[in-house]
N, C-alpha and C positions, 0 to 999 in steps of 0.2 A: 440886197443879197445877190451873188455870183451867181450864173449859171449852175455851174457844178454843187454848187450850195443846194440849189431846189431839186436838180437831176439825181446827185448821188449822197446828200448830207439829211434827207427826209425832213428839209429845212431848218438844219444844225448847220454845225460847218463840219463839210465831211472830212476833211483833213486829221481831225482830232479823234474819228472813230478806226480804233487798230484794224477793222475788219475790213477795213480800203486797203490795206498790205499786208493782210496775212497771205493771202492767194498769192500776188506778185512774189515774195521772197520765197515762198513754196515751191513756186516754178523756179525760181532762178537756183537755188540749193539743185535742186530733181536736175536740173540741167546742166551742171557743174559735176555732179554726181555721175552723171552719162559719160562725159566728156570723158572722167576719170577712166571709167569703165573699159569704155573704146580705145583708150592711151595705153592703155593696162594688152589688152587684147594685141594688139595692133606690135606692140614691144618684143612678148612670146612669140 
């Protein structure tokens, strides 16, 4: 078993649990979301 397997998979394989990328796509939406925001701003 990998590294990451015993660090982040609680000795699964952590790849297969959604809860390894809900957090990352969260941020990256919320940050994309900003961007809009500021673009929006910055235009007025």
């Amino acid at each position: 078993m990998c590294e990451l397997c015993k660090q982040h998979g609680r000795g699964n394989r952590w790849y297969l649990n959604p809860e390894n990328y809900a957090r990352p796509f969260y941020r990256k939406v919320e940050k994309e979301k900003e961007k809009e925001q500021w673009q929006v701003l910055i235009q007025d």
